[in-house]
C-alpha positions in Angstrom: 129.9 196.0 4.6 126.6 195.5 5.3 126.2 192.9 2.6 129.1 191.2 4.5 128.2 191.4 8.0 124.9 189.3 6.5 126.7 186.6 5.8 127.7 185.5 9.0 126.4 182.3 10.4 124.1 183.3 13.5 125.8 182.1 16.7 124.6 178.6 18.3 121.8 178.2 20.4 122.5 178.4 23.8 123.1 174.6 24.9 120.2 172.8 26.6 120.4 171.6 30.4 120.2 167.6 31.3 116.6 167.4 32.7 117.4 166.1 36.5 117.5 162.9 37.3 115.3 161.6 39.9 117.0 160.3 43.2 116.5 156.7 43.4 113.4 155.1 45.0 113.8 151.8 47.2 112.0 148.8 46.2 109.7 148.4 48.6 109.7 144.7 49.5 106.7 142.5 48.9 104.5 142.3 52.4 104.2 139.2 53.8 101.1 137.3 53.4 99.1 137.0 56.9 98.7 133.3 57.6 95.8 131.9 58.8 95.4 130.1 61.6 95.3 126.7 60.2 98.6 125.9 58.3 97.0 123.8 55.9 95.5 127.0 54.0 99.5 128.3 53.8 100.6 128.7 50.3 103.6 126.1 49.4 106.9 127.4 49.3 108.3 127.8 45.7 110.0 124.9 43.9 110.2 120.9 43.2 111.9 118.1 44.4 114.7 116.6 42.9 116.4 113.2 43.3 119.9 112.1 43.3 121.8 109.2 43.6 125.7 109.2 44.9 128.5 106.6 46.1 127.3 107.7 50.0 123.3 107.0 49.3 120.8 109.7 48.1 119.3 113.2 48.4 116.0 115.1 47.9 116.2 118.4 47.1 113.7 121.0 47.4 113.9 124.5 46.4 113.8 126.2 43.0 115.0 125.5 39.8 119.1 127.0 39.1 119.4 127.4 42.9 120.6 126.1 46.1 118.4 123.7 47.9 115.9 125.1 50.3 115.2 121.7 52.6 117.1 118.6 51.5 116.7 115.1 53.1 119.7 112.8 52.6 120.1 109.1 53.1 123.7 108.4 54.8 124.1 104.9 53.7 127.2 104.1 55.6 125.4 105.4 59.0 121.9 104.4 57.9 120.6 107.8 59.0 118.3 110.5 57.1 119.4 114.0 57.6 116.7 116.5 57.3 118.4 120.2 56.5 117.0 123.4 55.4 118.4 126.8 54.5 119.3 128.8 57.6 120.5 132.5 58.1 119.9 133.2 61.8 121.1 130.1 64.5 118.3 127.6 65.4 117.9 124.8 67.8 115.5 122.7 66.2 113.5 121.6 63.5 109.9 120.9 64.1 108.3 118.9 61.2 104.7 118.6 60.8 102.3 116.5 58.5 98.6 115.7 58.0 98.9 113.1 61.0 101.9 114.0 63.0 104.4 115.7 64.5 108.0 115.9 65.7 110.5 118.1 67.0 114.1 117.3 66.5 117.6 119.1 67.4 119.3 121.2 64.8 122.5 121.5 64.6 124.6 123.9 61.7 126.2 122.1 59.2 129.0 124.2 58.6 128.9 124.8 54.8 128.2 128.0 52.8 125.7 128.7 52.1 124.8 127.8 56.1 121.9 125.1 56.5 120.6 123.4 60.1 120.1 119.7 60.2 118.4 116.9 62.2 119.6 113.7 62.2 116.7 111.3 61.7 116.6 107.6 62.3 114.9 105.7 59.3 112.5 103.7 61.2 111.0 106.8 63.0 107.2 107.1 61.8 107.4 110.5 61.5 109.2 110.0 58.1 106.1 108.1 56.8 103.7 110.4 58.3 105.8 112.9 55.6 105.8 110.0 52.9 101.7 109.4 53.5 101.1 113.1 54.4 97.6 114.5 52.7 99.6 116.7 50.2 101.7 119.0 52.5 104.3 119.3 55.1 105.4 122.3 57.4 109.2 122.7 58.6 109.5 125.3 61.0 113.2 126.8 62.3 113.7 128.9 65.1 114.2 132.6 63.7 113.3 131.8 60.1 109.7 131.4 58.4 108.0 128.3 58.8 108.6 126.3 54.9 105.3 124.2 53.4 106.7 121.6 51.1 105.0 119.2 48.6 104.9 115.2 50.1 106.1 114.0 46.5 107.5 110.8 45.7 111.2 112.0 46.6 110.5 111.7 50.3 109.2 108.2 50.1 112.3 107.1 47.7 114.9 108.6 50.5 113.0 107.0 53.5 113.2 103.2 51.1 116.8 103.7 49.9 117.7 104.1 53.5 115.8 101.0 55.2 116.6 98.5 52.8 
């Protein structure tokens, strides 16, 4: 009996635990940079313009590559006006834009699409859209309740501000 009683398998170890699993940490968000006093030191916001043509005139667009436009500036052919719009997630009454040589404050109004942008309607012989053509490199938009936007004064700008006065 002994010799069988040998022969039996030993029993199975006993079975381990699942080390615990750690609760979830939150991703701490990214601080925001301080800004210095002068906004020509601010860092540019992060894209390219892009032109387009269409049957109702043409469009900038600014913002980065695979996604929605941040700021777009479109030529209205048939009213011979230049909208200037940017993102928007909180209500704002205006749109100040600011260049190397000049500024201007204009009336934003929501534009009603998803997602939701503010716009300023822009006649195309105001100077203020050649001080943003000719601007030394830069151009700030700043939007009640949202963070003020430094954009590039590329080519695109000029383009929109031509199609629309010829």
């Amino acid at each position: 009996m002994l010799v069988l009683a040998s022969c039996v398998a030993p029993p199975p170890p006993p079975a381990q635990r699942a080390a615990p699993v750690p609760p979830p940490v939150a991703a701490t968000p990214a601080p925001t940079p301080r800004l210095s006093a002068d906004w020509n030191d601010w860092p540019f916001a992060v894209g390219d313009w892009v032109y387009r043509r269409d049957d109702r005139g043409s469009t900038a667009l600014f913002g980065p590559t695979g996604q929605n436009a941040v700021v777009s500036l479109r030529c209205d052919l048939q009213n011979r006006r230049i909208y200037a719009s940017r993102e928007a997630t909180a209500p704002g009454q205006r749109i100040v834009i600011r260049t190397s040589s000049s500024t201007k404050e204009f009336v934003a109004k929501p534009t009603g699409g998803t997602p939701a942008y503010l716009a300023s309607e822009i006649m195309p012989m105001d100077a203020i859209l050649d001080a943003m053509a000719f601007s030394r490199g830069r151009i700030l938009l700043e939007t009640d309740g949202h963070p003020p936007i430094i954009l590039p004064a590329w080519a695109e700008i000029a383009r929109i501000v031509e199609d629309c006065r010829n």
